[in-house]
LUMLO-474116 format. One record per residue: residue in one letter; y, x, z of N, C-alpha, C in turn. Coordinates in nm, 3 decimals, always signed. Example, Ala and Ser with C-alpha at 12.3 -4.5 7.8 and 13.67 -1.06 7.14 Angstrom:
<rs>
+-------+---------+---------+---------+---------+---------+---------+---------+---------+---------+
| marke |    n.yy |    n.xx |    n.zz |   ca.yy |   ca.xx |   ca.zz |    c.yy |    c.xx |    c.zz |
+-------+---------+---------+---------+---------+---------+---------+---------+---------+---------+
|     a |  -0.569 |  +1.319 |  +0.780 |  -0.450 |  +1.230 |  +0.780 |  -0.330 |  +1.320 |  +0.780 |
|     s |  -0.225 |  +1.285 |  +0.708 |  -0.106 |  +1.367 |  +0.714 |  +0.003 |  +1.290 |  +0.787 |
+-------+---------+---------+---------+---------+---------+---------+---------+---------+---------+
</rs>
This chain:
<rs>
+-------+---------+---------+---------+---------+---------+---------+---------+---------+---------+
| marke |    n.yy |    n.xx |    n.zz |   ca.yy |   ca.xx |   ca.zz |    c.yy |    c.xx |    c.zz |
+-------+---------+---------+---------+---------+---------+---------+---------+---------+---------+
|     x | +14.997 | +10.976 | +10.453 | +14.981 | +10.844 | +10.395 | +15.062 | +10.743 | +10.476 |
|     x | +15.110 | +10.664 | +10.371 | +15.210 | +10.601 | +10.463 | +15.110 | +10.437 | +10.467 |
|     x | +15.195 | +10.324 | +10.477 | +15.076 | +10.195 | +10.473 | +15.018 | +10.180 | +10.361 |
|     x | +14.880 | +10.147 | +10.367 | +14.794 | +10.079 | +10.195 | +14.682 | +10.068 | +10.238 |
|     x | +14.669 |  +9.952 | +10.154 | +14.566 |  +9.877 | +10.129 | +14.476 |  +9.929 |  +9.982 |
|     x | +14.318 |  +9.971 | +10.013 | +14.303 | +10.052 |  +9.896 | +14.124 |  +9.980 |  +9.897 |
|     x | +14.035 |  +9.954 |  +9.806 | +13.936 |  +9.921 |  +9.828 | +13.833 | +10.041 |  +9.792 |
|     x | +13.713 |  +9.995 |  +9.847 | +13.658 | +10.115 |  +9.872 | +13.465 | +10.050 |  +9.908 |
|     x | +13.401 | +10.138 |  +9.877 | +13.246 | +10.100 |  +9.915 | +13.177 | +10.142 | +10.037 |
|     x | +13.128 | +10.098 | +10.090 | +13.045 | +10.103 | +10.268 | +12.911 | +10.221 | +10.187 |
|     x | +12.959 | +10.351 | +10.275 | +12.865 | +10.452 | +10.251 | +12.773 | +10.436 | +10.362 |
|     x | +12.777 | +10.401 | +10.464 | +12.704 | +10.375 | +10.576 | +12.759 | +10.292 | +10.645 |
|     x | +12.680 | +10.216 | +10.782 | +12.740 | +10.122 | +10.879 | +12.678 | +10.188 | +11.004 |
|     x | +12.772 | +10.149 | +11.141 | +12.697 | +10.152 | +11.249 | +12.698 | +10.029 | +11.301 |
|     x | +12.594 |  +9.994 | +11.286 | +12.563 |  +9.878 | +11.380 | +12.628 |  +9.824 | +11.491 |
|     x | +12.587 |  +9.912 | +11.591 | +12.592 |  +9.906 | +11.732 | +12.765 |  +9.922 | +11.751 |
|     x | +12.851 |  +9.986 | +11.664 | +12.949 |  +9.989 | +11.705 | +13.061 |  +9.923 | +11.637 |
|     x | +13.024 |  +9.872 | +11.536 | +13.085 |  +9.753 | +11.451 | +13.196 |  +9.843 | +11.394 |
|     x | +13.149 |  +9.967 | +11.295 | +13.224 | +10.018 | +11.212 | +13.200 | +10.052 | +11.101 |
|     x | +13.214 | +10.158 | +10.992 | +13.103 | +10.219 | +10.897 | +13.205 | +10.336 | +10.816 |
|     x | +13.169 | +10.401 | +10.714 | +13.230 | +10.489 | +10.682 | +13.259 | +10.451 | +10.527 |
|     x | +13.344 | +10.467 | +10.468 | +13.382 | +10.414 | +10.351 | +13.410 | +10.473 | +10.233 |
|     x | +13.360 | +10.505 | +10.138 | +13.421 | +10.608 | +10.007 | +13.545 | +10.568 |  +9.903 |
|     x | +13.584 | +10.617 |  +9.831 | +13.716 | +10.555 |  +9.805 | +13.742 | +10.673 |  +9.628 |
|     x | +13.694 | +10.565 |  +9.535 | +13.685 | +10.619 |  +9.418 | +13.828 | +10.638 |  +9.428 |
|     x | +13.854 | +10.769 |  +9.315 | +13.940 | +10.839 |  +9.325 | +14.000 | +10.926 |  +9.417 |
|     x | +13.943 | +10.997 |  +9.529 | +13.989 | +11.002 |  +9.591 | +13.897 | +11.161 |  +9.639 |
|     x | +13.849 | +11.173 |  +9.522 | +13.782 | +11.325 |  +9.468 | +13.620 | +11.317 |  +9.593 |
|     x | +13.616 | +11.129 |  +9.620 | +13.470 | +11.096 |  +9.697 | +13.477 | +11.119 |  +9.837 |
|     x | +13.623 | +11.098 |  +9.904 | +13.669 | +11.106 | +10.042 | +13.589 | +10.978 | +10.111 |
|     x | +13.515 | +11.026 | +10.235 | +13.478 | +10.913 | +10.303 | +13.595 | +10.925 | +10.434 |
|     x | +13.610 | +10.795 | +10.459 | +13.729 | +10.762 | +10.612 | +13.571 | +10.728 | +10.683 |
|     x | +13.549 | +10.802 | +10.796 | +13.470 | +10.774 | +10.927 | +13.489 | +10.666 | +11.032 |
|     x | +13.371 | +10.618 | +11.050 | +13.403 | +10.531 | +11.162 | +13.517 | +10.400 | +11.174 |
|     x | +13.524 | +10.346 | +11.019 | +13.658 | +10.265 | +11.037 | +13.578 | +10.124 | +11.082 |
|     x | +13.676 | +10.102 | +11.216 | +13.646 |  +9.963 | +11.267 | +13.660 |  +9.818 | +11.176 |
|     x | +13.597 |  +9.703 | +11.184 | +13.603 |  +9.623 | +11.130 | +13.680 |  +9.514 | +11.186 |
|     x | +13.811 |  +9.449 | +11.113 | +13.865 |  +9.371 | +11.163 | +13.825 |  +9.226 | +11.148 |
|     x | +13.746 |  +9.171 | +11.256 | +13.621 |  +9.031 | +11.222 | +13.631 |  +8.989 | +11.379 |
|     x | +13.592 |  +8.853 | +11.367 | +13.601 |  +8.762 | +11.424 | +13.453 |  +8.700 | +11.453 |
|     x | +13.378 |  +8.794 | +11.382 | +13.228 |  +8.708 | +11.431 | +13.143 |  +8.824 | +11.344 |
|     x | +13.022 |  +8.880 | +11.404 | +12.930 |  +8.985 | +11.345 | +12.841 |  +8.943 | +11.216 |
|     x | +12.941 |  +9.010 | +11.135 | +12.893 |  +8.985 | +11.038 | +12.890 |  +9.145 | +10.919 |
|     x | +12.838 |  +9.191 | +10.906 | +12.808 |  +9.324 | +10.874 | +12.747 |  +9.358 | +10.741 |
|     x | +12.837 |  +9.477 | +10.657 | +12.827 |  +9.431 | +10.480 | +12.698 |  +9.526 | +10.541 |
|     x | +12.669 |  +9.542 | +10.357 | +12.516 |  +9.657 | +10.360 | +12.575 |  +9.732 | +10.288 |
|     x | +12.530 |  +9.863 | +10.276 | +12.596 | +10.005 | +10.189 | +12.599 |  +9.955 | +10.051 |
|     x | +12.709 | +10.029 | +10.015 | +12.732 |  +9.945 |  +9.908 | +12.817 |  +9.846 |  +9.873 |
|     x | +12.795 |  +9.806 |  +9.905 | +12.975 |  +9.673 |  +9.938 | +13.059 |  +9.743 |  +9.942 |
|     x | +13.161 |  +9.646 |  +9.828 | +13.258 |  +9.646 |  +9.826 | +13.391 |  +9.630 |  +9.952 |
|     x | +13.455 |  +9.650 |  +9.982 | +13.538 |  +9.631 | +10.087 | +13.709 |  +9.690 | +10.063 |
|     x | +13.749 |  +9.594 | +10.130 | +13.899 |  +9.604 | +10.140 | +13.952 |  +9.664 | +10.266 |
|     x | +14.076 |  +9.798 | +10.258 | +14.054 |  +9.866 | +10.398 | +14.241 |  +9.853 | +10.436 |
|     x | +14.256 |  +9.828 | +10.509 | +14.421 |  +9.854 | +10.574 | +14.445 | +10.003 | +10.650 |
|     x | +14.519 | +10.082 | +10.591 | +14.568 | +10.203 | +10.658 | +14.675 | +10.150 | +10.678 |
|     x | +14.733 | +10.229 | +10.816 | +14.856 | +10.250 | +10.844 | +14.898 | +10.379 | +10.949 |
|     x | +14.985 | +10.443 | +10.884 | +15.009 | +10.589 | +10.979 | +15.129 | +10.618 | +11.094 |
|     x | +15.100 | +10.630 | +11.220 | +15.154 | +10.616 | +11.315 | +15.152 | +10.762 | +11.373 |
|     x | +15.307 | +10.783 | +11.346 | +15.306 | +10.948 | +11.419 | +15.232 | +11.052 | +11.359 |
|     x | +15.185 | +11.063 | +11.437 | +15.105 | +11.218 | +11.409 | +14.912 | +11.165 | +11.385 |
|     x | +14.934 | +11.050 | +11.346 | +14.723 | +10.988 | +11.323 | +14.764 | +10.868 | +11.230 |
|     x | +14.628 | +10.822 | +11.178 | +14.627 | +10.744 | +11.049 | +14.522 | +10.664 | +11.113 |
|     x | +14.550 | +10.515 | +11.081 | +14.422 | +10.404 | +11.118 | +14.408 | +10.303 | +11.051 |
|     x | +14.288 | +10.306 | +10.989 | +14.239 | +10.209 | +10.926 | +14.134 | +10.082 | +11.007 |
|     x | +14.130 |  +9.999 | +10.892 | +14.093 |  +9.909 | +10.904 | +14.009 |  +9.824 | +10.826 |
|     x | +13.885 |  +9.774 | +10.805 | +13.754 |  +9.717 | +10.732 | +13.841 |  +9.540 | +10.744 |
|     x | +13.907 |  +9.562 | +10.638 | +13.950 |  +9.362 | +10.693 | +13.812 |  +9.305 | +10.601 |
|     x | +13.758 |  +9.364 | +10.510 | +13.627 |  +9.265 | +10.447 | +13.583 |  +9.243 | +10.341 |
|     x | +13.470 |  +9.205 | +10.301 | +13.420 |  +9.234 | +10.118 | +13.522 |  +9.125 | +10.059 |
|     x | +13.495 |  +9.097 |  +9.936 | +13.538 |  +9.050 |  +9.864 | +13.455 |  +9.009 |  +9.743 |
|     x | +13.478 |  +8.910 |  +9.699 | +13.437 |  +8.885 |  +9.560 | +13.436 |  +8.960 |  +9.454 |
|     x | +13.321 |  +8.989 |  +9.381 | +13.332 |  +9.082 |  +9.253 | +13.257 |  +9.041 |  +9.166 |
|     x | +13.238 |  +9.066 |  +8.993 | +13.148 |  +9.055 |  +8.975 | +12.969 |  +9.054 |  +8.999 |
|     x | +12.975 |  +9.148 |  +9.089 | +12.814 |  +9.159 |  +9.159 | +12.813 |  +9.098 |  +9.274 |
|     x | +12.931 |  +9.000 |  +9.301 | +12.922 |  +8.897 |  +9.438 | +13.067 |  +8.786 |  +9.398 |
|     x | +12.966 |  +8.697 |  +9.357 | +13.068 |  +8.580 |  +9.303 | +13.054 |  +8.483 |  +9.410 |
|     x | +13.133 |  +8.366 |  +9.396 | +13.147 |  +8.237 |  +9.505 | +13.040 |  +8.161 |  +9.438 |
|     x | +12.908 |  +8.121 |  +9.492 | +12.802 |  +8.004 |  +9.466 | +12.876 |  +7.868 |  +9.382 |
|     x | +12.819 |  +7.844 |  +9.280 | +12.861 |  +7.763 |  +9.207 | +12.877 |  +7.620 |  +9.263 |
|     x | +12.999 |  +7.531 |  +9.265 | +12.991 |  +7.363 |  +9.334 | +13.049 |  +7.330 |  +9.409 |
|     x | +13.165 |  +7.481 |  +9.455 | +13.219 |  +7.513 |  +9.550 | +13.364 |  +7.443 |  +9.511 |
|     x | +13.449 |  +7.347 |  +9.628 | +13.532 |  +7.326 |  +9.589 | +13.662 |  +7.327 |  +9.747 |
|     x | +13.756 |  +7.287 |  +9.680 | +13.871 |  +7.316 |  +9.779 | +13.836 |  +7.209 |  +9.923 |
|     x | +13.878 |  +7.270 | +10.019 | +13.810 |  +7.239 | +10.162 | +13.656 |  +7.298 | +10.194 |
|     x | +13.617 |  +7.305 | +10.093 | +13.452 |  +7.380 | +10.118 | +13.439 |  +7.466 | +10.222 |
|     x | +13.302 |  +7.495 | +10.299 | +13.284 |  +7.589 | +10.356 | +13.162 |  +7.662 | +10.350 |
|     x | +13.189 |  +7.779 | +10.328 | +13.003 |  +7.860 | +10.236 | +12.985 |  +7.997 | +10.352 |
|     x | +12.885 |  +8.006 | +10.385 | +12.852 |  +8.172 | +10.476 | +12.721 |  +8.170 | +10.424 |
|     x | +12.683 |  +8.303 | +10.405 | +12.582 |  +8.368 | +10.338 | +12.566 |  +8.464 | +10.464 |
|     x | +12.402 |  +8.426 | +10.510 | +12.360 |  +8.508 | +10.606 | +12.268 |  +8.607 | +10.539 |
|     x | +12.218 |  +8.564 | +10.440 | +12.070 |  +8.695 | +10.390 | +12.054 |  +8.604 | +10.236 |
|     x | +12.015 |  +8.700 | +10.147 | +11.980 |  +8.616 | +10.038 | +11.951 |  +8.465 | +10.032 |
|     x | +11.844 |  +8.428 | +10.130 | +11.746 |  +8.295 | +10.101 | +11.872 |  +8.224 | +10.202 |
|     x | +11.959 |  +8.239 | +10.317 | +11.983 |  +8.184 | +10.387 | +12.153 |  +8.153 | +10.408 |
|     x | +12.236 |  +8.047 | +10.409 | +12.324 |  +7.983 | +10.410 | +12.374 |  +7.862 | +10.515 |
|     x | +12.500 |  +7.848 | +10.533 | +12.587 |  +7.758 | +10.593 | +12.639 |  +7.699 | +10.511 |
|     x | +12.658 |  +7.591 | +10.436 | +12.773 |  +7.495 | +10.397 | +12.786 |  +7.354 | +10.433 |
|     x | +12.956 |  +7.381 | +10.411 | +12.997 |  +7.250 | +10.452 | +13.104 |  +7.181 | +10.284 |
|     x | +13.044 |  +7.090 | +10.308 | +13.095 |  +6.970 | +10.175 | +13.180 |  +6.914 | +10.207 |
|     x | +13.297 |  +6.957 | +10.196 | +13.477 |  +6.850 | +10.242 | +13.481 |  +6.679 | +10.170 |
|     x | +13.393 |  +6.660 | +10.071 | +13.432 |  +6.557 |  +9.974 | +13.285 |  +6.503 |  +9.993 |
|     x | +13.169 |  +6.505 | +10.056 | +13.088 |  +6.415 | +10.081 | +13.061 |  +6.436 | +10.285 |
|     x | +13.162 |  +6.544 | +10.331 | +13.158 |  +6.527 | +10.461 | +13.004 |  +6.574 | +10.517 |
|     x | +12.937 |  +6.674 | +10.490 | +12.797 |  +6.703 | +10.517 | +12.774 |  +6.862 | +10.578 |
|     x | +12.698 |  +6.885 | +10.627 | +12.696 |  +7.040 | +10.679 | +12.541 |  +7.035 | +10.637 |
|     x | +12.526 |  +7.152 | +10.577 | +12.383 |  +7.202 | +10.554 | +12.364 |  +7.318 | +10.603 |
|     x | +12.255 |  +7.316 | +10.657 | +12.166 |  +7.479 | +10.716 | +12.063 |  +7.511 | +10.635 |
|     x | +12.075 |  +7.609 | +10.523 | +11.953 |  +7.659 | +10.453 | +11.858 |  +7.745 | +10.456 |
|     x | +11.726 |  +7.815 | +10.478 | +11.673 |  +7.900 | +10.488 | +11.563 |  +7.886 | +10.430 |
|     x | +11.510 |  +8.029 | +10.415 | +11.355 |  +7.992 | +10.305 | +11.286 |  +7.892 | +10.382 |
|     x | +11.276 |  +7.803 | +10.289 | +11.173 |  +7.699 | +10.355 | +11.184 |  +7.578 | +10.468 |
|     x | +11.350 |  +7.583 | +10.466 | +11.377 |  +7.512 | +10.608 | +11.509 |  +7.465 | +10.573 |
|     x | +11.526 |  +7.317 | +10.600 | +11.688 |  +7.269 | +10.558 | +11.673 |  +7.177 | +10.641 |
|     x | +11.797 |  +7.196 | +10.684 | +11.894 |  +7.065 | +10.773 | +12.031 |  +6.995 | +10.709 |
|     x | +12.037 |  +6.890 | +10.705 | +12.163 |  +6.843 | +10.659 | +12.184 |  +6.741 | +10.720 |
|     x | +12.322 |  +6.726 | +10.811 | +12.404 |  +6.652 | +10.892 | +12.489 |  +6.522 | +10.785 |
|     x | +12.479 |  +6.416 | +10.801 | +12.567 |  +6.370 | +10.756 | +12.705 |  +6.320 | +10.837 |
|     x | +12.786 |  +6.370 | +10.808 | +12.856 |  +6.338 | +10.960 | +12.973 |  +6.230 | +10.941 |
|     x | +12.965 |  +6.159 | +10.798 | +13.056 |  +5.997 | +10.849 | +12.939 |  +5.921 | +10.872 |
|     x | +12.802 |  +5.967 | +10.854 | +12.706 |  +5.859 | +10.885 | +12.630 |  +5.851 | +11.027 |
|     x | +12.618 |  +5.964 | +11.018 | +12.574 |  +6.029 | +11.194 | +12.396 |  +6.048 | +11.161 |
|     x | +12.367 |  +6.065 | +11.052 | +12.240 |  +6.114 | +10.996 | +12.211 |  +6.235 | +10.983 |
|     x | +12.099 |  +6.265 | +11.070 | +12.036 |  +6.398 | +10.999 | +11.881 |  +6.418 | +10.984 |
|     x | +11.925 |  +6.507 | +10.886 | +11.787 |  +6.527 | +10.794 | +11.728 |  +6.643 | +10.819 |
|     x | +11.619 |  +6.684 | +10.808 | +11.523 |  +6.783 | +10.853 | +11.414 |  +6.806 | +10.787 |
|     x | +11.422 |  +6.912 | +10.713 | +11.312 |  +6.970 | +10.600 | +11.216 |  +7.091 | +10.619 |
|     x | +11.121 |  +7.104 | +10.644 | +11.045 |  +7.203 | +10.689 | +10.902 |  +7.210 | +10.684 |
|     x | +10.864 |  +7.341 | +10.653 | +10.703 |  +7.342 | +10.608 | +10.580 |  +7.317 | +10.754 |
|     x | +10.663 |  +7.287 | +10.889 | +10.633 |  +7.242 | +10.981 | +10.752 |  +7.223 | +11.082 |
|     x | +10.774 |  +7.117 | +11.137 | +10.848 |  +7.099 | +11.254 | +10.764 |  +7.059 | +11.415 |
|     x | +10.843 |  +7.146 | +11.442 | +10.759 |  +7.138 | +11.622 | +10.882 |  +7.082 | +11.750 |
|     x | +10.864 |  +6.983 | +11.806 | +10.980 |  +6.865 | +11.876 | +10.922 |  +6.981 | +12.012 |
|     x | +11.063 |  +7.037 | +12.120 | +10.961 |  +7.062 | +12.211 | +11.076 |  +6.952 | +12.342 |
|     x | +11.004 |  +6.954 | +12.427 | +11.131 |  +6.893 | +12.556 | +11.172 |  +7.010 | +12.631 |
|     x | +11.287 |  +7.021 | +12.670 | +11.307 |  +7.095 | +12.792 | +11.358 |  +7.059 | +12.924 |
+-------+---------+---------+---------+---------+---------+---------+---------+---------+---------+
</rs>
């Protein structure tokens, strides 16, 4: 195999070592082992995911690469989303965004929201209890 880029689904992950093994329709259900993930911050699909992989063959060995899911029908971009935006999805209930055109950062989680306003220097704090501590 020479270079390609081929997508493919997360048959398993290892955790601990920030890789996973990948299946690759067409490919008579070949899993690539252990392919490292090329990321910048731990963030780890679940089996199943979709993913985009970089091979490239050097000499006499072949190495791939997990560059990252992607959008699909069964994982679309959250609706409201616009250019400059910024969206991270930590777990179903829970989210990061940032609003380029009202300038705001929100922290979402079941039951718990923060939102920064940051040309105003306001923030807001939503929660089914908040506890102030000093340190």
């Amino acid at each position: 195999m020479q270079s390609a880029v081929m997508l493919g689904k997360i048959s398993s992950v290892d955790y601990k070592n920030g890789c996973a093994n990948v299946v690759f329709d067409g490919m008579d259900g070949n899993v690539k082992a252990a392919l490292p993930f090329l990321s910048f911050e731990y963030s780890m699909p679940r089996t199943g995911d979709m993913v985009l992989v970089a091979f490239q063959q050097y000499k006499n060995r072949e190495q791939g690469f997990i560059i990252g899911r992607y959008y699909n029908s069964s994982n679309i971009p959250p609706e409201g989303l616009a250019k400059g935006d910024y969206y991270k999805r930590f777990s179903k209930n829970a989210f990061l965004k940032y609003d380029s055109k009202n300038d705001t950062l929100s922290l979402t989680a079941d039951g718990i929201n923060i939102n920064a306003d940051i040309k105003s220097g306001v923030l807001t704090l939503s929660a089914k209890k908040v506890i102030i501590s000093e340190g």
